[in-house]
C-alpha angles and dihedrals in degrees: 000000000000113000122252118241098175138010127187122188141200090326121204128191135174132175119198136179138173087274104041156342124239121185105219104179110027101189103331112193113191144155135188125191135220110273084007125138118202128175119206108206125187143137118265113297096022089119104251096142100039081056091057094037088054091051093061094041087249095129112150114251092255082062126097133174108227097184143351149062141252134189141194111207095342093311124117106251089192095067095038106138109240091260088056094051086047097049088043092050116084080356113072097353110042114181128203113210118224093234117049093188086066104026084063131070111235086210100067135056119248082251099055090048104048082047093054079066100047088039095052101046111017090045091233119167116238091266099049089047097052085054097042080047090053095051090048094053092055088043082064085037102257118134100258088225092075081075083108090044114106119226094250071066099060133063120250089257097049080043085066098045085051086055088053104045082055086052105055091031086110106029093256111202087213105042099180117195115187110205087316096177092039090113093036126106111243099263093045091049079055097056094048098054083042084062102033093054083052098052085041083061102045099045109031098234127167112235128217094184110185109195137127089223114104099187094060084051087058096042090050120013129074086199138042131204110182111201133205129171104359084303127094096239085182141023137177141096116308096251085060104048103039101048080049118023107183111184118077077238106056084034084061101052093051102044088054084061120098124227130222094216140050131024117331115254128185110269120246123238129192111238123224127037133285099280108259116237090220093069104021107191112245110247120019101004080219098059101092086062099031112106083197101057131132146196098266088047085071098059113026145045120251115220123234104270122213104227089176128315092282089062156031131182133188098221139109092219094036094108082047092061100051083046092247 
């Protein structure tokens, strides 16, 4: 058996304000492996980093977790102490922001702020950390003399690979990275992926990568969890999935995308708008945009099917699909 890394249960998020109250993960069920990479794809608003900050226990203060439970081999992270989370945090869990402009203090120069994390949790002096910071910023291609350069000095790309030296500062086993090349021109997203599949390589870590862009999930990810409404309506390994996508949904995504060969066909699009958590439809939250919907769509939930151990899908056709 592979070894969980994380595990996250029947998640339940909710974010309310004086004005109103949006449910954001509405029962999210999830597991990483050990040495796994997943990407988790989705439009705006599905929940995909709720899902990450919960994980970390960095909800905003207007957030609160209704249900669930999540664990970090095999611990609650739930009923971590303060010193645990802290330890955990950067540690063993490193996130990269999806923008570096904001991810990184404008006070402080690239170097002092790579060292806070070596300092902080491998225990390095100034000086050790200002050369360990060095060597990481050449590891993401960036001259290890700009240690003393502040981010305002830097462009958005070598901003991210800043972010990333900071993340992998300590090995982390669950390296998250949440739409990382969202704000980068095309050649410089390429770059980065480049450079994030290399340091995957090199260190072993396991990858949470959080993107709508499927084509980064293909190019990075073994599985796939594709994400609507605050639920994981499907779930395998890329090759899976994407050769058969089985929910309306996932069908959708990849129909909207354009291909490089054969003869050009007009592109799909799915009708409607994202579901808003405010006003959550009852039944499948994708059935007022579903062309395959019934009766029974509109008024229950479906459960996650097993098609075979390479995919799951939350449909009621979904064997139908797959002409089970």
């Amino acid at each position: 058996m592979e070894e969980k890394l994380l595990e996250i249960k029947n998640l339940r998020v909710q974010f309310k304000t004086e004005r109103a109250t949006g449910n954001a993960l509405n029962g999210v069920n999830l597991v990483i492996h050990k040495g796994e990479s997943l990407g988790l794809v989705g439009e705006s608003g599905a929940g995909k980093t709720t899902t990450a900050l919960s994980t970390l226990r960095l909800l905003p203060k207007v957030g609160k977790m209704l249900d669930g439970e999540i664990y970090f081999k095999g611990k609650d992270v739930m009923k971590m102490t303060k010193k645990e989370l802290l330890d955990m945090r950067g540690h063993r869990i490193s996130m990269i922001f999806q923008n570096p402009l904001t991810s990184l203090n404008p006070v402080f120069t690239v170097g002092e702020q790579i060292g806070m994390v070596l300092r902080q949790h491998k225990g390095l002096s100034y000086k050790e950390a200002e050369k360990e910071s060095m060597r990481l910023l050449e590891t993401v291609g960036i001259a290890g003399y700009r240690v003393h350069d502040y981010p305002n000095q830097f462009s958005g790309g070598m901003r991210q690979r800043v972010g990333i030296a900071a993340g992998i500062a300590c090995n982390p086993e669950l390296l998250i990275a949440d739409e990382p090349t969202t704000a980068l021109d095309v050649t410089i997203q390429a770059q980065i992926l480049e450079l994030m599949k290399k340091l995957q390589n090199e260190y072993s870590t396991s990858l949470l990568m959080i993107t709508h862009n499927l084509g980064i999930i293909s190019e990075l990810c073994e599985k796939v969890a594709v994400m609507y409404a605050g639920r994981i309506i499907e779930y395998g390994t890329v090759k899976e999935v994407f050769s058969l996508p089985l929910h309306p949904y996932t069908r959708g995504l990849l129909g909207a995308l354009p291909k490089l060969t054969g003869p050009r066909e007009r592109l799909t699009a799915i009708p409607g708008t994202v579901a808003n958590a405010q006003h959550l439809p009852d039944g499948c939250r994708f059935h007022p945009r579903c062309e395959h919907c019934m009766d029974k769509c509109k008024t229950t939930q479906p459960e996650m099917i097993r098609i075979n151990d390479d995919h799951y899908v939350e449909c009621y056709r979904g064997g139908e699909f797959c002409g089970k």
